[in-house]
C-alpha positions in Angstrom: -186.4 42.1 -157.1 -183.6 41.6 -159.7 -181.4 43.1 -157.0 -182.8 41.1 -154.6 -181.5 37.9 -156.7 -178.3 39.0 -158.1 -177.3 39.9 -154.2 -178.8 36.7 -152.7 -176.2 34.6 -156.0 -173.3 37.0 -154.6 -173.9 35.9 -150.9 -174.5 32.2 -152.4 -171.3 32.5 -154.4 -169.6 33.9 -151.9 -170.2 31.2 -149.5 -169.5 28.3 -152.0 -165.9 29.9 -153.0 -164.3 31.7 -149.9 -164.3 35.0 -152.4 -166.2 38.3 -151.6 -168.1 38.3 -148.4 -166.6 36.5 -145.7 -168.5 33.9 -142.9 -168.8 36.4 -140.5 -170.6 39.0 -143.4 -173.0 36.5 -145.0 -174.5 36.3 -141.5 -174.8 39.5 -140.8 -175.7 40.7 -144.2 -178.1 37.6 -144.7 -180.9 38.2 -142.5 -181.1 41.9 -143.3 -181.4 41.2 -146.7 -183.9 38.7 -146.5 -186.3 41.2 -144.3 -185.0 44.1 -146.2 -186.8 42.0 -149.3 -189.9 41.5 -147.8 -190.4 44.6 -147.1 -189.6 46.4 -150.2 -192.2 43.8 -151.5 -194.8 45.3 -149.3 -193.8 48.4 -148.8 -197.0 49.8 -150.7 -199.1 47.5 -148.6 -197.0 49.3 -145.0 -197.5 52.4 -146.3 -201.4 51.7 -147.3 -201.6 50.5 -143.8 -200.3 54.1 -142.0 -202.4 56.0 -144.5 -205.7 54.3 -143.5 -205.0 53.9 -140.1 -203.8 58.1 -140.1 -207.4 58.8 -141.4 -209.4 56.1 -139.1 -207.7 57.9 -136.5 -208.5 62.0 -138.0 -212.2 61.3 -138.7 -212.7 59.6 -135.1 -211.6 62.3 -133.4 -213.7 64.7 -135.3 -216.4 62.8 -134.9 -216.0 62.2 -131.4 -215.9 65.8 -130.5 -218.8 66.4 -132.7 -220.5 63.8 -130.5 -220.0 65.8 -127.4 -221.0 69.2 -129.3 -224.1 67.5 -129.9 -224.2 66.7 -126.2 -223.8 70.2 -125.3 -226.7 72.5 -125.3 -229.3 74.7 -123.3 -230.5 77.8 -123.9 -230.2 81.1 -122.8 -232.6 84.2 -123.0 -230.9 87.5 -124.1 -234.5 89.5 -123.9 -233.8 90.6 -120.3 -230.4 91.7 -121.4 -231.7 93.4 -124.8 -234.6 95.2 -122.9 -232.5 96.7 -120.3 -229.9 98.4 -122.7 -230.5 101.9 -123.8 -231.4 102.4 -128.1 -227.8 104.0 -128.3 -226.1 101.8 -126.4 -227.7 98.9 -128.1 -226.9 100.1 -131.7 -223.8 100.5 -131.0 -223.3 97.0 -129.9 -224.8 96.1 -133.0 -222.4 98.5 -135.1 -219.8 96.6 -133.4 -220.7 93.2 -133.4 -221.5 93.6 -137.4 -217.5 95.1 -137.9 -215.8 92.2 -135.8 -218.2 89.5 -137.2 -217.4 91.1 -140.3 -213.4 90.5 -139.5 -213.6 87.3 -137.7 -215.5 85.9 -141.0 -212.3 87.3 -143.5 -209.9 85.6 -141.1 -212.0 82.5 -141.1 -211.8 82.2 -144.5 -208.2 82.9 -144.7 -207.7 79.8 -142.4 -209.7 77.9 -144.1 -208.0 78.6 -147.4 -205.1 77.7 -145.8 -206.0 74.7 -144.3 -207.1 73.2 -147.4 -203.8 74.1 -149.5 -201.9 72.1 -146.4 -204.1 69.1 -146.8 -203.5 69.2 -150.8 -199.7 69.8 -150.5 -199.8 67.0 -147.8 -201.9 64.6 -150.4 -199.3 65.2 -153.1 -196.6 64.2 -150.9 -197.9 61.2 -149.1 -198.4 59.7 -152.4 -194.7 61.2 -153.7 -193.4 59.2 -150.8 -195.8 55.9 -151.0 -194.1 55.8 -154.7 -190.5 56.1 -153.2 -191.4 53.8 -150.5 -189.8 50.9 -152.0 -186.1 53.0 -152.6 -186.2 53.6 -148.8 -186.8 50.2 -147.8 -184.0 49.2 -150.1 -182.1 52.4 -148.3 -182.1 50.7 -144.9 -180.1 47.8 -146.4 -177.4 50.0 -146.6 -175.2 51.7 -143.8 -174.3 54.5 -145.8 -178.3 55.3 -146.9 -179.9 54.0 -143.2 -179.9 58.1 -142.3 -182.1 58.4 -145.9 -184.6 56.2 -144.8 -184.5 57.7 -141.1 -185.8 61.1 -142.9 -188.2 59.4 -145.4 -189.6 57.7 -142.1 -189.9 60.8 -140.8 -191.1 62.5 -143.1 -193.9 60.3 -144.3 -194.9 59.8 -140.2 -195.3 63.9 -140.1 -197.6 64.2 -143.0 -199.5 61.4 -141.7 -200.4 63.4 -138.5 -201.4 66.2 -140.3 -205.0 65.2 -140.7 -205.3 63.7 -137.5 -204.1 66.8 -135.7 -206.2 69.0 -138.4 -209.6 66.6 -137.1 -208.8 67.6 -133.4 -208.5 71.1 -133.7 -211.6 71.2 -136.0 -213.5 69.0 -133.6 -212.1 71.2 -130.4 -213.4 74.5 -132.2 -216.6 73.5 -132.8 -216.9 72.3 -129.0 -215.6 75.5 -128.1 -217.8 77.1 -130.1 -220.8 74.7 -128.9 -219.9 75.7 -125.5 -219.4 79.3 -125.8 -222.8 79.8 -127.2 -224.5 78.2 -124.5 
């Protein structure tokens, strides 16, 4: 904000004295610095904003697909099947099942592992660029550091669709799965 006052003396100044800025630059200069104040002001309160409305929108999607997974259901008799199959054939269905149940279950838990390291690493870096938030406002003052806030913008919009897009494929597997088993 002390910035923010020493550059809104220079335009001042600059307009009183015919020295620095010229007519022409104090109005284009002037109304991006007034907006570029503002929002370095509430950048926190933006950035709050995107953060709640990025997690409003992850848990209704999950819950939403959860909704229809609920919705999803019936059931089906697998004693015809069972009682038809030979002792040898059926055990070694079983032997079978058991070994890629077995397999699906390590890989399941290797994607979950990762899953949760991406949304910790993406925790720690939404809040590493809530607490920049105000240098990149201030950056899109400036021609020369407009392309720095471009990438903190993008940046910071990326990480917030990681939960959403997390929530969806979550909520599609379990529907998936809801489905399958019927």
């Amino acid at each position: 904000n002390v910035i923010f006052v020493l550059l809104f003396l220079w335009v001042i100044f600059s307009q009183v004295s015919s020295i620095g800025i010229s007519n022409y630059g104090i109005k284009k200069v002037l109304p991006k610095l007034i907006v570029g104040a503002v929002l370095v002001n509430l950048s926190f309160y933006i950035c709050q904003l995107a953060v709640d409305l990025s997690n409003i929108l992850g848990f209704t999607l999950k819950e939403a697909l959860e909704g229809a997974v609920s919705g999803v259901g019936g059931s089906s008799s697998n004693s015809a099947i069972a009682s038809g199959l030979g002792a040898a054939v059926a055990g070694i269905l079983v032997l079978t099942g058991t070994v890629l149940f077995a397999a699906l279950a390590v890989s399941l838990m290797l994607v979950l592992l990762v899953v949760l390291v991406i949304l910790i690493v993406r925790q720690a870096a939404i809040v590493l660029l809530i607490s920049i938030a105000p240098l990149a406002f201030a950056a899109w003052l400036l021609p020369n550091t407009e392309s720095l806030f471009k990438k903190w913008v993008s940046m910071f919009r990326g990480l917030l669709m990681v939960f959403p897009i997390i929530s969806l494929l979550y909520g599609a597997g379990k529907l998936a799965g809801a489905i399958l088993m019927t």
